[in-house]
C-alpha positions as CSV (number, residue, x, y, z in Angstrom):
1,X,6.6,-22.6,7.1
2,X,3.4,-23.7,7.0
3,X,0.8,-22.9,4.4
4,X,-2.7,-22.4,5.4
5,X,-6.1,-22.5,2.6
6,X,-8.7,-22.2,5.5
7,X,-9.7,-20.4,8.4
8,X,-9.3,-24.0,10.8
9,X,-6.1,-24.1,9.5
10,X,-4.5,-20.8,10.0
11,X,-6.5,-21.1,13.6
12,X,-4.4,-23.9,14.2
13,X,-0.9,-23.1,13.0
14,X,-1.4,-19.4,14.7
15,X,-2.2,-21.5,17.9
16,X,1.3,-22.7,17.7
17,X,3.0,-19.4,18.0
18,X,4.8,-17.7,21.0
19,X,5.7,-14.4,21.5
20,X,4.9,-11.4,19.7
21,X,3.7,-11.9,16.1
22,X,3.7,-9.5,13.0
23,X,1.9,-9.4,9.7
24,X,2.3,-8.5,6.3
25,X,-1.0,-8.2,4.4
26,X,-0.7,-8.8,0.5
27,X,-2.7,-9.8,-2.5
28,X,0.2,-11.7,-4.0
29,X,2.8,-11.3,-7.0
30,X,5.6,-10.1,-4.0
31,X,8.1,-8.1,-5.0
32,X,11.2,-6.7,-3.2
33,X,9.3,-4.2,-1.8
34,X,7.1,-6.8,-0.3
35,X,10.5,-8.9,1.1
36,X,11.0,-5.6,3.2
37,X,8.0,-5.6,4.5
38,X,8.5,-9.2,6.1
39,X,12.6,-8.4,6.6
40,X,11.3,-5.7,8.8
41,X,8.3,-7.7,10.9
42,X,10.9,-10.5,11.0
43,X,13.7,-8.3,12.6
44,X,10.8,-7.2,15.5
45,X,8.9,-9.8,16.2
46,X,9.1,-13.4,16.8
47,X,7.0,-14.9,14.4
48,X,5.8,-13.2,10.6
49,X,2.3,-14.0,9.4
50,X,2.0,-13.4,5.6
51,X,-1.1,-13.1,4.1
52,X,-1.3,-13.7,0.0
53,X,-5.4,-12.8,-0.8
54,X,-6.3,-10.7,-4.1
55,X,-9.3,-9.1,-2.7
56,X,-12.5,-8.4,-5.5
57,X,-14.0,-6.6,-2.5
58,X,-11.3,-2.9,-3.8
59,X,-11.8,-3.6,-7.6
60,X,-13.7,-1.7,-9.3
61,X,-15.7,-2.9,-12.4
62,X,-13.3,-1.9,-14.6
63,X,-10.5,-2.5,-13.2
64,X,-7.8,-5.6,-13.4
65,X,-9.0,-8.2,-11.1
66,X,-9.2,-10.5,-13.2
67,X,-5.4,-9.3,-14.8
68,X,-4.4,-8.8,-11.4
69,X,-1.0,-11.3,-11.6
70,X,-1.1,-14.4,-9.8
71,X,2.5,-15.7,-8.5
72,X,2.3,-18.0,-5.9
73,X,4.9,-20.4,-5.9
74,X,7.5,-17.3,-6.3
75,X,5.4,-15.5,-3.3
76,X,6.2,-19.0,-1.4
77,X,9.4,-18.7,-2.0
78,X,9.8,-15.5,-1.1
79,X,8.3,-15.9,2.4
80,X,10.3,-18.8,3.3
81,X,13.7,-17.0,2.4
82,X,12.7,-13.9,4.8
83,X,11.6,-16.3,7.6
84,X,8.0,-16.5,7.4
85,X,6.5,-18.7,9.7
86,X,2.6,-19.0,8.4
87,X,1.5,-18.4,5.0
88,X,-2.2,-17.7,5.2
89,X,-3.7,-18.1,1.3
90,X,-7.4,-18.2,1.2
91,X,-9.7,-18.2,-1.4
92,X,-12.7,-16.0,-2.7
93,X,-15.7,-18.1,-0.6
94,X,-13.3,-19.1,2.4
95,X,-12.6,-15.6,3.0
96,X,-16.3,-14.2,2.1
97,X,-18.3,-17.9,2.5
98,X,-21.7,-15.7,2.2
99,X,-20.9,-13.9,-0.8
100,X,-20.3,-10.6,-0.9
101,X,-20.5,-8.9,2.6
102,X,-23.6,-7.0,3.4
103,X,-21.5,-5.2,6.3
104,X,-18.6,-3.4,5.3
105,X,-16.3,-1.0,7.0
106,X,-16.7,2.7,6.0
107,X,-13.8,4.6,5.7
108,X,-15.4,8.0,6.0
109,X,-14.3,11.1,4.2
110,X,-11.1,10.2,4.0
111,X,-12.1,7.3,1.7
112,X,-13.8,10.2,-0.9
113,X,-10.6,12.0,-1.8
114,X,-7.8,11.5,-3.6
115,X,-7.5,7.6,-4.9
116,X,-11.4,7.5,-3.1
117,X,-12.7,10.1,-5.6
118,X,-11.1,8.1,-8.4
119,X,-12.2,4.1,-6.9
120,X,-15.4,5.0,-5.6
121,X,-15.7,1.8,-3.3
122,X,-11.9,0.7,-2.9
123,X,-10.9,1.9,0.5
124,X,-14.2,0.3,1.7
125,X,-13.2,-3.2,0.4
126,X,-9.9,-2.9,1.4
127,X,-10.7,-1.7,5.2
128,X,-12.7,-4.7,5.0
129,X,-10.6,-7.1,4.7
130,X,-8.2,-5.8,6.3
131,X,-10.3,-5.3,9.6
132,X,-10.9,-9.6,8.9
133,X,-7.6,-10.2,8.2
134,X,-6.5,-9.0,11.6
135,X,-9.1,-10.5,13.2
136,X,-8.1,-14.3,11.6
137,X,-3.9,-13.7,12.1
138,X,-4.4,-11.7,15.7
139,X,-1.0,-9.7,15.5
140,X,0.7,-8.0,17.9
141,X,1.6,-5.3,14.9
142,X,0.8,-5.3,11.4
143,X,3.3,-3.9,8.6
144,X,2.5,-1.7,5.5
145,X,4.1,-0.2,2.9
146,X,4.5,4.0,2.4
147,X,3.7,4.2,-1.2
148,X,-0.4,2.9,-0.6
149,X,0.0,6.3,1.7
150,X,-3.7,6.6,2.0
151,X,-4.6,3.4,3.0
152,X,-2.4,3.3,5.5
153,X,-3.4,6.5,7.2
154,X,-7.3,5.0,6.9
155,X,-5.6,1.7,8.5
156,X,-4.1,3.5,11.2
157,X,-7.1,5.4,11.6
158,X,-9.5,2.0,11.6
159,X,-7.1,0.2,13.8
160,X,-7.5,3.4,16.8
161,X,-11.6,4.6,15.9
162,X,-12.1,0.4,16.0
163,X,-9.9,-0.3,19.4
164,X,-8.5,-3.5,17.1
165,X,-5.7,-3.6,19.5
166,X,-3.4,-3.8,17.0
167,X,-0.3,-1.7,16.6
168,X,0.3,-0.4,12.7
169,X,3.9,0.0,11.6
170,X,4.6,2.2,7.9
171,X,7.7,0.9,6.4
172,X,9.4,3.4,3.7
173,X,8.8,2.6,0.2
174,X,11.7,0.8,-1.6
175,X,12.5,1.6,-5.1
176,X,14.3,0.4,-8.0
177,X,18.0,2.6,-8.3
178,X,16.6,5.0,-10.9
179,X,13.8,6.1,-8.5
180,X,10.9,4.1,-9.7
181,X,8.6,2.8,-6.9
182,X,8.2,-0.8,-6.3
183,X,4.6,-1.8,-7.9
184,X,3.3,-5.3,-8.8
185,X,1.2,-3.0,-12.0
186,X,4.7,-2.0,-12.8
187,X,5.2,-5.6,-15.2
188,X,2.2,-4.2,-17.6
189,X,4.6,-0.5,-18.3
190,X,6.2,-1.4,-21.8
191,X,10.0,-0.2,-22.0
192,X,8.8,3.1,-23.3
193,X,5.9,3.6,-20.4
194,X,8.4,2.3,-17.4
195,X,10.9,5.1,-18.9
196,X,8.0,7.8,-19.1
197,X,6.6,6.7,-15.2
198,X,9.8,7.9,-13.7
199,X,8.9,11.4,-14.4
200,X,6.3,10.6,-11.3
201,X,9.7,9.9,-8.7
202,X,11.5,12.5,-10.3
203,X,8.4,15.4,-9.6
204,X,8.1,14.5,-6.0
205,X,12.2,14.5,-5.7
206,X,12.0,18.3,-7.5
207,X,9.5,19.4,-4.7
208,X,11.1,18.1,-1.7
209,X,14.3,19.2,-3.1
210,X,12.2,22.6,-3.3
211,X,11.3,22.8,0.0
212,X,14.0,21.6,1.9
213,X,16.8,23.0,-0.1
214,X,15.2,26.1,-1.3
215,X,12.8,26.8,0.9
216,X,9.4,27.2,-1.3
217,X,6.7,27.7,0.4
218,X,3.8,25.1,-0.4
219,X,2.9,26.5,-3.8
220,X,6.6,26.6,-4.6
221,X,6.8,23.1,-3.7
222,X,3.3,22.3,-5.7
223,X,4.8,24.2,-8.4
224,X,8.6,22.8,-9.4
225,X,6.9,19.0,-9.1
226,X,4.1,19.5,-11.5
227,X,6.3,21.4,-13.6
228,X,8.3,18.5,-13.8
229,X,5.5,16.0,-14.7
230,X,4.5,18.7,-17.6
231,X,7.5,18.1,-19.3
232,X,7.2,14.7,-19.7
233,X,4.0,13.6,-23.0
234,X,2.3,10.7,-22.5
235,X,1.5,11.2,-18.5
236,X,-1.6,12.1,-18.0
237,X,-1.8,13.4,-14.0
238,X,-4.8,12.4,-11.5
239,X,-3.9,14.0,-8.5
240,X,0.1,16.1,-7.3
241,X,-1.1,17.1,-4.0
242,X,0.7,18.8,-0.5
243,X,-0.7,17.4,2.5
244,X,-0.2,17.0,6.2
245,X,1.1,13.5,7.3
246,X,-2.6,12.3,8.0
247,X,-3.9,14.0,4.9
248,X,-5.0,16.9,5.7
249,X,-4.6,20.5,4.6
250,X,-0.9,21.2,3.8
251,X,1.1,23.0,6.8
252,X,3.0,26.2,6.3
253,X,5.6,24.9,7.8
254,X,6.6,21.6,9.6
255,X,6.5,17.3,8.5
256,X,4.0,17.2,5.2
257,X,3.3,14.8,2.7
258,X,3.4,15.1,-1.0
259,X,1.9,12.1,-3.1
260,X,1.0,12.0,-7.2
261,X,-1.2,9.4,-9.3
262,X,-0.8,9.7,-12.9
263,X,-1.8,7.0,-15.9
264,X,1.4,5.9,-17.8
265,X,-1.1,4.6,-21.4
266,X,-3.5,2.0,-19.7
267,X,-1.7,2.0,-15.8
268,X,-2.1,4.0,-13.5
269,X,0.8,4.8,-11.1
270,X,0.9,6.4,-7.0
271,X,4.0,7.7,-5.2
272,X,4.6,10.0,-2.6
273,X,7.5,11.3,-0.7
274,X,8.0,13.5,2.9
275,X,8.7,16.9,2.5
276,X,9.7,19.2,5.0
277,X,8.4,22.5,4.7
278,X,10.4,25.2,6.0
């Protein structure tokens, strides 16, 4: 495995490699959900790029950048154990030598809703990078988890408005086995707070169960998840919306997507599940 710092030497290494490649874009602190990420490029393709890069471009000001945990020798080892073949780990000023880029990628009014309306910039900086990142690794197909639901539908979107050339793969979030979705922000929930955030799981399990099995109708399903959330103090709800699988207005019937974001005390939590609608 090799482990590149700078664009020569990713240029290099990737110049090395047959066959069709994947990717797995991530700012670090890997977790299991991130070893499915690169299980599941590994199983497709012939090589696995990882990239390991805590972007300041999708902080906000007063968010955790700065908190944001740094792992690296356990990401290392985690890439080598699901067969990565390049680790690409730049910094700050190799990845943005001229400061802060006066060019970005805008993500549109997609980027305004949801987490958008909350991180007024973020989907811009991540795009960003993103959109460099695949440029630098040149993938055949780049992987990305389900529970960052929105920017992967902007990704997709980006990848096909852009003609990148690049073919983006979802892969289903994984959780722990009493529901709660995979996060690196998950290590700051104190005993209490993790056993509070699976209310969040539990809600969007209540509304798929409640259209599915019971066959609510989009307000029903709206309905028994934040019901759900309401029962549980100390969860203070952002957003329990019904969409369409690229975000837009919920369907009466047919594939739809419900996703929640909710602060448990000082972190804030996403999740989302597929629902059918009957």
């Amino acid at each position: 495995m090799v482990v590149a710092r700078s664009r020569a030497e990713l240029a290099a290494a990737r110049a090395a490699l047959t066959g069709t490649v994947g990717v797995v874009m991530t700012m670090g602190a890997l977790h299991a959900g991130h070893a499915s990420l690169l299980r599941t490029a590994r199983a497709a393709c012939d090589h696995v790029v990882l990239t390991v890069f805590v972007n300041p471009l999708q902080f906000g000001p007063s968010e955790d950048f700065d908190r944001y945990p740094r792992t690296f020798d356990n990401d290392l080892e985690i890439a080598a154990a699901e067969g990565a073949d390049i680790v690409f780990a730049p910094t700050v000023d190799e990845m943005y030598p001229g400061g802060q880029p006066a060019v970005l990628v805008t993500p549109g009014p997609l980027g305004e809703v949801l987490e958008g309306a909350t991180r007024p910039g973020h989907f811009a900086g991540a795009l960003t990078v993103v959109c460099k990142l695949l440029h630098l690794t040149r993938p055949d197909v780049a992987y990305f988890g389900e529970k960052d639901y929105q920017q992967l539908v902007l990704i997709r979107a980006m990848a096909r408005d852009l003609d990148l050339g690049v073919e983006i793969r979802g892969v289903p979030t994984v959780r722990e086995p009493d529901g709660l979705a995979l996060s690196s922000r998950n290590r700051y929930l104190s005993p209490a707070d993790r056993e509070r955030a699976l209310v969040l799981s539990r809600a969007l399990r209540v509304g798929a169960e409640a259209g599915a099995g019971l066959g609510e109708s989009p307000d029903g399903i709206l309905a028994a998840a934040r019901s759900v959330i309401a029962q549980t103090p100390g969860v203070e709800l952002d957003y329990l919306v019904l969409t369409d699988p690229d975000l837009g207005p919920a369907p009466q019937h047919g594939p739809a997507r419900l996703l929640v974001a909710a602060r448990v005390s000082a972190t804030r939590l996403i999740d989302n599940i597929p629902v059918e609608i009957p």
